[in-house]
PDB file of N, CA, C and O in Angstrom:
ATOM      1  N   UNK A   1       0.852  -1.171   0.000  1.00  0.00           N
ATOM      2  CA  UNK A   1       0.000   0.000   0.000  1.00  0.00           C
ATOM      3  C   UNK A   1       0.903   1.242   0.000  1.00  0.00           C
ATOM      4  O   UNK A   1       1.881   1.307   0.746  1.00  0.00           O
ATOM      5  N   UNK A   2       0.566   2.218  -0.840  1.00  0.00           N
ATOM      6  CA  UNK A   2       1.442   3.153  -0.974  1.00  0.00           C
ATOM      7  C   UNK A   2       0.951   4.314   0.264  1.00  0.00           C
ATOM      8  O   UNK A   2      -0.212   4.625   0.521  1.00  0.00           O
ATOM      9  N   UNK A   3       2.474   4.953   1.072  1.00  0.00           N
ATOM     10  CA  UNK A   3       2.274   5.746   1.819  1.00  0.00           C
ATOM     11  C   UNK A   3       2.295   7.041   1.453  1.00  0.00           C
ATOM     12  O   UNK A   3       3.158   7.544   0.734  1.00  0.00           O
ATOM     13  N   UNK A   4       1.140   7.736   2.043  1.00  0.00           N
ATOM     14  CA  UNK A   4       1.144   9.350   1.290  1.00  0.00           C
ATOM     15  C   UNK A   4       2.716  10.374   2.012  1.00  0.00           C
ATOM     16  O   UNK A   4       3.280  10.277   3.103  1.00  0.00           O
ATOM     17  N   UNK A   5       2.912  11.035   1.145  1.00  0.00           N
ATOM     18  CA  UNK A   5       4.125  11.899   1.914  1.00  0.00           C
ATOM     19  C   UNK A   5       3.965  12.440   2.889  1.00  0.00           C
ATOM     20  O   UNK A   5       4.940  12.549   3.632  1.00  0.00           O
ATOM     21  N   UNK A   6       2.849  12.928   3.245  1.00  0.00           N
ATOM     22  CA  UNK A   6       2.946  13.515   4.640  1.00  0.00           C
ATOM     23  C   UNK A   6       2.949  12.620   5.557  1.00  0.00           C
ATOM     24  O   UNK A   6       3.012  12.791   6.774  1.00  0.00           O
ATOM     25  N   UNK A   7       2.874  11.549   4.903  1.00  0.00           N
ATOM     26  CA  UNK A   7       2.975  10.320   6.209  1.00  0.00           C
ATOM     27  C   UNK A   7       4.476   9.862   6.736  1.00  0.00           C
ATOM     28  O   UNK A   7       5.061   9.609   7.789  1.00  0.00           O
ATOM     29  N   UNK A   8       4.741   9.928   5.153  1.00  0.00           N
ATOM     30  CA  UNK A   8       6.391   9.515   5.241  1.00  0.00           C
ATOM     31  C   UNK A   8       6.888  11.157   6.130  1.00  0.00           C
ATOM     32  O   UNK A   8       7.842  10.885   6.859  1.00  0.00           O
ATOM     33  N   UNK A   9       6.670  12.042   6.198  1.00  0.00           N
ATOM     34  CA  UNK A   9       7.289  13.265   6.804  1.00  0.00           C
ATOM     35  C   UNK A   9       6.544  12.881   8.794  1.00  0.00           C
ATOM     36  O   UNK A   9       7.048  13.288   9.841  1.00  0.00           O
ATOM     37  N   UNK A  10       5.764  12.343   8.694  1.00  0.00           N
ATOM     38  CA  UNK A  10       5.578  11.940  10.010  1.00  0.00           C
ATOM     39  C   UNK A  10       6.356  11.158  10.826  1.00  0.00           C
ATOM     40  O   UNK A  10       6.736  11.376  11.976  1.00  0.00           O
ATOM     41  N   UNK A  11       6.586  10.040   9.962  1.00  0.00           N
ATOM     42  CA  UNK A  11       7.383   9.040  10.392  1.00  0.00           C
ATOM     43  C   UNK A  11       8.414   9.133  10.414  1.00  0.00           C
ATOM     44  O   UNK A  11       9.068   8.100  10.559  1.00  0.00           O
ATOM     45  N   UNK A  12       9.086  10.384  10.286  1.00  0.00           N
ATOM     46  CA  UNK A  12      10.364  10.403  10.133  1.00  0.00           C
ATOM     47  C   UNK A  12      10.863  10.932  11.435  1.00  0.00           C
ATOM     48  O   UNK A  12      12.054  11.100  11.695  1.00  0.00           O
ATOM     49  N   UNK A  13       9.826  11.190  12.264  1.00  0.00           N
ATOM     50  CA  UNK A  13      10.052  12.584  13.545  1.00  0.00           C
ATOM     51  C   UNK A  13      10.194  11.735  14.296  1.00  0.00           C
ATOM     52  O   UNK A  13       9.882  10.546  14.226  1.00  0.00           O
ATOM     53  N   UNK A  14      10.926  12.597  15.452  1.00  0.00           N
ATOM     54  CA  UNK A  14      10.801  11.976  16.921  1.00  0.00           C
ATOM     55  C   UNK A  14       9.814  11.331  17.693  1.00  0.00           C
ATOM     56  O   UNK A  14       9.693  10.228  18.227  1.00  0.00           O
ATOM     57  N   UNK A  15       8.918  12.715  17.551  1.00  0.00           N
ATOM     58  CA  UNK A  15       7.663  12.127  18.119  1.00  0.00           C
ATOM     59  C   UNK A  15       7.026  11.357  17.590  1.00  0.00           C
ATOM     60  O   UNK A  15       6.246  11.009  18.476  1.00  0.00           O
ATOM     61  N   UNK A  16       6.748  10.718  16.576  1.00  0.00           N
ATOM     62  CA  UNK A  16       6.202   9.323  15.907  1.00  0.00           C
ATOM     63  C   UNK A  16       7.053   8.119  16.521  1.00  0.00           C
ATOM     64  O   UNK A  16       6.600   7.008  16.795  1.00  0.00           O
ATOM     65  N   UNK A  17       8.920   8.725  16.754  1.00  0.00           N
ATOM     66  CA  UNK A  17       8.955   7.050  17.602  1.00  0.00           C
ATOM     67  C   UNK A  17       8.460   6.971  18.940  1.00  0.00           C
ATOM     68  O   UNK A  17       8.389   5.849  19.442  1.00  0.00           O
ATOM     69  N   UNK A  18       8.046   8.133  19.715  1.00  0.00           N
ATOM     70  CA  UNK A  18       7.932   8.492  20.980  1.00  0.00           C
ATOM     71  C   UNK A  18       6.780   7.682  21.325  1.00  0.00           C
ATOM     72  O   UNK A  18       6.705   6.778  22.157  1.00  0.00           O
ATOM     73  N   UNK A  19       5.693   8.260  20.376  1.00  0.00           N
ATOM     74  CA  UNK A  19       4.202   7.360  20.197  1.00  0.00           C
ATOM     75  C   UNK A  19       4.124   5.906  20.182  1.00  0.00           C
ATOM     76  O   UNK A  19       3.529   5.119  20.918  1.00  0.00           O
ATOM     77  N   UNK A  20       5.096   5.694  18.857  1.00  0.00           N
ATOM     78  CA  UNK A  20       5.243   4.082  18.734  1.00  0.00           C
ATOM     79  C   UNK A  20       5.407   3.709  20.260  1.00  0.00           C
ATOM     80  O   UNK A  20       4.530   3.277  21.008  1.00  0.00           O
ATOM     81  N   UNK A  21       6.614   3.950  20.526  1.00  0.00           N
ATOM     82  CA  UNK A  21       7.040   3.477  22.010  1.00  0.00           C
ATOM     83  C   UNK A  21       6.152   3.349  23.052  1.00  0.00           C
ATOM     84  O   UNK A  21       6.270   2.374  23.794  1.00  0.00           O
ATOM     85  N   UNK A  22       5.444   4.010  23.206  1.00  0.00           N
ATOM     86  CA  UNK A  22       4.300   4.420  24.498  1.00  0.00           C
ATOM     87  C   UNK A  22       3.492   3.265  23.691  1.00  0.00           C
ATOM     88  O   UNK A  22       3.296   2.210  24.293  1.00  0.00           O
ATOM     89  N   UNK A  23       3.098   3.380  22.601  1.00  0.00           N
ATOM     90  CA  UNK A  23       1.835   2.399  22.161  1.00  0.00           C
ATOM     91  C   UNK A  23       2.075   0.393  22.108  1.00  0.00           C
ATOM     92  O   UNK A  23       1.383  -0.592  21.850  1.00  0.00           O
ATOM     93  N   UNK A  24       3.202   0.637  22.445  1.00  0.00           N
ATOM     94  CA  UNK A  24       4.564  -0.761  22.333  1.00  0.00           C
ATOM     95  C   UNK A  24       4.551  -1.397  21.002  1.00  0.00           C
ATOM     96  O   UNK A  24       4.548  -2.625  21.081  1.00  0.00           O
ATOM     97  N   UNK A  25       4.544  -0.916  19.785  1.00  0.00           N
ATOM     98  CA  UNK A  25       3.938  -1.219  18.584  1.00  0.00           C
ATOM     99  C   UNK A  25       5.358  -1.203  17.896  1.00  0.00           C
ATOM    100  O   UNK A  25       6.296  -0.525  18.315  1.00  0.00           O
ATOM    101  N   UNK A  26       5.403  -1.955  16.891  1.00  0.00           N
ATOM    102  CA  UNK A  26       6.370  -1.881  15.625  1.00  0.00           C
ATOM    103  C   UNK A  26       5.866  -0.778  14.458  1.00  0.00           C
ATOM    104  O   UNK A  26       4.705  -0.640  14.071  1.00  0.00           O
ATOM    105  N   UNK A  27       7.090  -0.004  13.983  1.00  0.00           N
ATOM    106  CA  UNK A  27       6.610   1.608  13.651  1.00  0.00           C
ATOM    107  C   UNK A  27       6.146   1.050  12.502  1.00  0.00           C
ATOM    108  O   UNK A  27       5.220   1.617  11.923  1.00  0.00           O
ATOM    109  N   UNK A  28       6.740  -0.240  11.929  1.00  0.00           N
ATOM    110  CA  UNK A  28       6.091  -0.543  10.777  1.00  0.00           C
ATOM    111  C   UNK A  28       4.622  -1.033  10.719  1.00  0.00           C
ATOM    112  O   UNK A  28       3.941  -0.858   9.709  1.00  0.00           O
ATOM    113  N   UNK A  29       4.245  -1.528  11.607  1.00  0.00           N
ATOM    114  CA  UNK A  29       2.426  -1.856  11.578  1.00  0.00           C
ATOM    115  C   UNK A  29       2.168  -0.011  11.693  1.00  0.00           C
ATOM    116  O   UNK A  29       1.484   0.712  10.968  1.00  0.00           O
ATOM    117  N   UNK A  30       2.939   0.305  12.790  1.00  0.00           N
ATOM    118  CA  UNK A  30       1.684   1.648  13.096  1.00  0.00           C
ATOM    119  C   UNK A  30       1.439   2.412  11.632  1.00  0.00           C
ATOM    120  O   UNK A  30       0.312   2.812  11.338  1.00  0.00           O
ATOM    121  N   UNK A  31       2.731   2.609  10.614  1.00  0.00           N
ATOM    122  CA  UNK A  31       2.945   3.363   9.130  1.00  0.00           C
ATOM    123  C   UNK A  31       1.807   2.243   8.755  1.00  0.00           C
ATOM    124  O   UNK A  31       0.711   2.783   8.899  1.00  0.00           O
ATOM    125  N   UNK A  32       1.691   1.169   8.419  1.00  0.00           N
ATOM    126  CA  UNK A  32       0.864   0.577   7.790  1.00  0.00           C
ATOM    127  C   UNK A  32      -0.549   0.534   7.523  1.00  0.00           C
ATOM    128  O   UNK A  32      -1.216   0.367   6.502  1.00  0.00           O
ATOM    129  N   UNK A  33      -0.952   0.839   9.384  1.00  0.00           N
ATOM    130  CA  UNK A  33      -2.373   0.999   9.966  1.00  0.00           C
ATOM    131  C   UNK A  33      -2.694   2.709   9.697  1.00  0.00           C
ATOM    132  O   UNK A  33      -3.792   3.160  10.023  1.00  0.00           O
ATOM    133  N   UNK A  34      -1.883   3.391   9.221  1.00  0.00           N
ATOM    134  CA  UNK A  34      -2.280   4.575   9.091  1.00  0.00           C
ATOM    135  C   UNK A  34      -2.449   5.153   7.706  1.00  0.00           C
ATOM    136  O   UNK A  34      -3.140   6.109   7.356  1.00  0.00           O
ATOM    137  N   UNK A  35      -1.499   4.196   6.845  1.00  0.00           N
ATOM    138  CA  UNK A  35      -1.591   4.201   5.429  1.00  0.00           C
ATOM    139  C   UNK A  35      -3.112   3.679   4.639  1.00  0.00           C
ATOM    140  O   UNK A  35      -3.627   4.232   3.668  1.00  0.00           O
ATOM    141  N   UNK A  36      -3.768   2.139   5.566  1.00  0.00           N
ATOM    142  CA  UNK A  36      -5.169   1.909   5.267  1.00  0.00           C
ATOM    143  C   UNK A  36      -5.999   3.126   5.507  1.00  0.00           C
ATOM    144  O   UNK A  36      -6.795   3.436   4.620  1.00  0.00           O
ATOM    145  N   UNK A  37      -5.911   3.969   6.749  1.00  0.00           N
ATOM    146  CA  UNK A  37      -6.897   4.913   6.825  1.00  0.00           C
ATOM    147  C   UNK A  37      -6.549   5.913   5.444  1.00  0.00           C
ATOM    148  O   UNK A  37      -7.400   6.232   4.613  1.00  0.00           O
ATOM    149  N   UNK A  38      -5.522   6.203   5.417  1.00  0.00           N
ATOM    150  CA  UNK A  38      -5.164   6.909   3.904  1.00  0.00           C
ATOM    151  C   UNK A  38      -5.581   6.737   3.131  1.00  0.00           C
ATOM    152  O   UNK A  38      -5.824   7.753   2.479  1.00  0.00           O
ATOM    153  N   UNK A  39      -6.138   5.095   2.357  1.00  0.00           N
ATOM    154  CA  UNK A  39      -6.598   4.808   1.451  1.00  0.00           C
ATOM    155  C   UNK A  39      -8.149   5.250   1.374  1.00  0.00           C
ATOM    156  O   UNK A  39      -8.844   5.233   0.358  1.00  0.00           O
ATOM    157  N   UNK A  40      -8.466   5.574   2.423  1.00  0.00           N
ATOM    158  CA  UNK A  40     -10.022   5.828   2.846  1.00  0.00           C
ATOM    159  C   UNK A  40     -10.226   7.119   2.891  1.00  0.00           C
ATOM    160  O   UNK A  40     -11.242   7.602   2.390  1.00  0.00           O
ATOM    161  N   UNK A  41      -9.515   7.692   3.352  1.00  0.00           N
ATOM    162  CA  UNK A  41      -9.653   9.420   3.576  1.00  0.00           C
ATOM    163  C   UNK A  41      -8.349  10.141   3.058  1.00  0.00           C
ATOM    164  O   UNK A  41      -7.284   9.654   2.680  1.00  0.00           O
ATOM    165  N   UNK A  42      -8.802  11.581   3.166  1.00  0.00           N
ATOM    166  CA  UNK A  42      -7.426  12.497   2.455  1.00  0.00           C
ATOM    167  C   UNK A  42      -7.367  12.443   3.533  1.00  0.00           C
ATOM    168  O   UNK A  42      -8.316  12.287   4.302  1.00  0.00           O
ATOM    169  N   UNK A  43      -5.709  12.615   3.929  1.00  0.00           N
ATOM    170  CA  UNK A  43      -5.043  12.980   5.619  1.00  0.00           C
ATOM    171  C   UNK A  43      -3.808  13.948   5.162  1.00  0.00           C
ATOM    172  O   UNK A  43      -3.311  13.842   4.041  1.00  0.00           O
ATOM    173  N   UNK A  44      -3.391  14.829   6.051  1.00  0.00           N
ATOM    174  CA  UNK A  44      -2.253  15.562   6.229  1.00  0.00           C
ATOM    175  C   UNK A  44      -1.879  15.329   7.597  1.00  0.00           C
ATOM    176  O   UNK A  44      -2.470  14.745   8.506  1.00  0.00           O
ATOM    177  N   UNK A  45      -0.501  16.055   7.535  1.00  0.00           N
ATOM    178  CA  UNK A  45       0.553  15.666   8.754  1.00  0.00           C
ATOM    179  C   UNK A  45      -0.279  16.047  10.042  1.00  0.00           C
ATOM    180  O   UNK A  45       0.019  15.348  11.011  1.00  0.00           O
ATOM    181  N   UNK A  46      -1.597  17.330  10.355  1.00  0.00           N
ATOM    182  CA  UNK A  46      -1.860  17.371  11.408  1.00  0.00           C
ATOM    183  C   UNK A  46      -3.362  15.708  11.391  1.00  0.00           C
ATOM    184  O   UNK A  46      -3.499  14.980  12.374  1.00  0.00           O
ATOM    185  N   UNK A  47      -4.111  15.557  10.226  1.00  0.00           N
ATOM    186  CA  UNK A  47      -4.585  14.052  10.650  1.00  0.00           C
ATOM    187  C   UNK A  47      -3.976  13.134  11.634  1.00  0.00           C
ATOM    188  O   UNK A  47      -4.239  12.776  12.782  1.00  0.00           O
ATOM    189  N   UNK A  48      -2.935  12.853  10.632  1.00  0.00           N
ATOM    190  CA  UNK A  48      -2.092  12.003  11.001  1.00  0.00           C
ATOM    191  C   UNK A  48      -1.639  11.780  12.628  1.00  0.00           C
ATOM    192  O   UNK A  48      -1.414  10.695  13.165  1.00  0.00           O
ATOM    193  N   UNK A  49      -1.581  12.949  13.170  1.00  0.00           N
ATOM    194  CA  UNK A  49      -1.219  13.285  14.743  1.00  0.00           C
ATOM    195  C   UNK A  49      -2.283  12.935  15.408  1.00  0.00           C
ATOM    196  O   UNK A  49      -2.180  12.256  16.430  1.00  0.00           O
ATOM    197  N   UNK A  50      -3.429  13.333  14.945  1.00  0.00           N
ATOM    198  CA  UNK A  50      -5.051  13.047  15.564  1.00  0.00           C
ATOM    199  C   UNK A  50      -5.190  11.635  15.804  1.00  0.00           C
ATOM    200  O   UNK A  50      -5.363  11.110  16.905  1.00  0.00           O
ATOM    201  N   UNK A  51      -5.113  11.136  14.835  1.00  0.00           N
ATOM    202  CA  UNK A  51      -4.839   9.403  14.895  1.00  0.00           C
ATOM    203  C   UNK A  51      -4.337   8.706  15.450  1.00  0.00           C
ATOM    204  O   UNK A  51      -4.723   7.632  15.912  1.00  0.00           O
ATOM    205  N   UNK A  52      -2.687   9.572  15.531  1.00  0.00           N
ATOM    206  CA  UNK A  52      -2.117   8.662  16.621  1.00  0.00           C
ATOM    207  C   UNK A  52      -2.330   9.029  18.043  1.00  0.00           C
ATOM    208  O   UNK A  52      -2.169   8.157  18.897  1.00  0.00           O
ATOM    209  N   UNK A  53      -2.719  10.383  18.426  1.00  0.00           N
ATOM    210  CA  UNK A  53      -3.106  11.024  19.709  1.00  0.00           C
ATOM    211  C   UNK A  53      -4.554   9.286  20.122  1.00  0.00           C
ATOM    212  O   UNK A  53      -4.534   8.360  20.933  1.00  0.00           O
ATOM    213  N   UNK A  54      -5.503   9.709  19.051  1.00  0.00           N
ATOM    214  CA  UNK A  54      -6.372   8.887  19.713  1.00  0.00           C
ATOM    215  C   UNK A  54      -6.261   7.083  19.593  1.00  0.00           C
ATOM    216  O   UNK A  54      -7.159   6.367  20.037  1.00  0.00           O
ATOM    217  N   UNK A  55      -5.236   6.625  19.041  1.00  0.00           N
ATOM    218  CA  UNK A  55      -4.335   5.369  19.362  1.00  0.00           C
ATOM    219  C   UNK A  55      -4.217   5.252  20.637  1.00  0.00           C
ATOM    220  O   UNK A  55      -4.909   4.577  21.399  1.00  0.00           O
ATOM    221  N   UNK A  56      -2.684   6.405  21.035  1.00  0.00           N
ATOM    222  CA  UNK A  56      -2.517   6.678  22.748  1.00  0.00           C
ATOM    223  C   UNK A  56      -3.490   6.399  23.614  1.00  0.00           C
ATOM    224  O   UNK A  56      -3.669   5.452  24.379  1.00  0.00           O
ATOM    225  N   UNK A  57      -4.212   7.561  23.330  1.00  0.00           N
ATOM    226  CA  UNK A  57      -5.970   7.530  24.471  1.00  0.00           C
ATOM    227  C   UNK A  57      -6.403   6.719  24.321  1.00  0.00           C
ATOM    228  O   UNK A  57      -6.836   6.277  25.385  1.00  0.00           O
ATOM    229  N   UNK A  58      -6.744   5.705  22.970  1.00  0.00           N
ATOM    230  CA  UNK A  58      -7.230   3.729  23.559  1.00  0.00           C
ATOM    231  C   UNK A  58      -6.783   3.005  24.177  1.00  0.00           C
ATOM    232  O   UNK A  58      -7.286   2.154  24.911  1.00  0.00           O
ATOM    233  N   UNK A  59      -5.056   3.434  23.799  1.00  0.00           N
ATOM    234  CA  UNK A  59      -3.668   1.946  24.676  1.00  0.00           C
ATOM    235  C   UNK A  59      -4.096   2.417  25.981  1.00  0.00           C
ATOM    236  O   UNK A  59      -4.769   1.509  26.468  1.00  0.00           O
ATOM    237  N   UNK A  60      -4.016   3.583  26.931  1.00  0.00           N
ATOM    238  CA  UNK A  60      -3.724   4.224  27.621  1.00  0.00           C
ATOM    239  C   UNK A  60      -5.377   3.718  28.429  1.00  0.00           C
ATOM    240  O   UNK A  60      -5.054   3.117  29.453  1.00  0.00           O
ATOM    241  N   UNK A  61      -6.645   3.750  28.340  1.00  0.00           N
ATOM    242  CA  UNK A  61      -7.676   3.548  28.745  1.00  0.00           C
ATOM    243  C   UNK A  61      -8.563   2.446  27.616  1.00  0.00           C
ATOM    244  O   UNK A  61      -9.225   2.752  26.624  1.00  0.00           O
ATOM    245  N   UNK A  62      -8.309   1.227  28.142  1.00  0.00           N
ATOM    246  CA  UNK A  62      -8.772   0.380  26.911  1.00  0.00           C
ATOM    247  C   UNK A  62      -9.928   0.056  28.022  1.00  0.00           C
ATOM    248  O   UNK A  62      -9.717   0.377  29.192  1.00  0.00           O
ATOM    249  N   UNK A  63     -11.347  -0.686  27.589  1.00  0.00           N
ATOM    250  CA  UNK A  63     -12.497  -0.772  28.011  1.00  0.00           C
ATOM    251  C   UNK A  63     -12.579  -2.197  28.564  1.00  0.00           C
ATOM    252  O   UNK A  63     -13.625  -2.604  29.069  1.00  0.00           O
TER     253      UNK A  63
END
């Protein structure tokens, strides 16, 4: 699945490994799982943050 550039400019930051880390995830599923939503919706670099913010807030309080 092809990743949009602003995704690849996400993944390139600190804070995307920071996230990974907290979420205990391999950065490659998380790029992957964010690339399907891509295929579904237009996203830019602030999407992209939203997504993983509300990732965090599920790992962080799961039901």
């Amino acid at each position: 699945m092809p990743v949009p550039p602003s995704l690849v400019r996400v993944r390139r930051s600190e804070r995307f490994r920071r996230v990974v880390d907290e979420l205990g995830a391999d950065p490659a599923d998380v790029v992957a799982a964010l690339a399907a939503v891509g295929a579904v919706v237009e996203a830019g670099e602030q999407d992209w943050w939203r997504v993983l913010d509300a990732m965090v807030l599920i790992a962080r309080h799961p039901v």
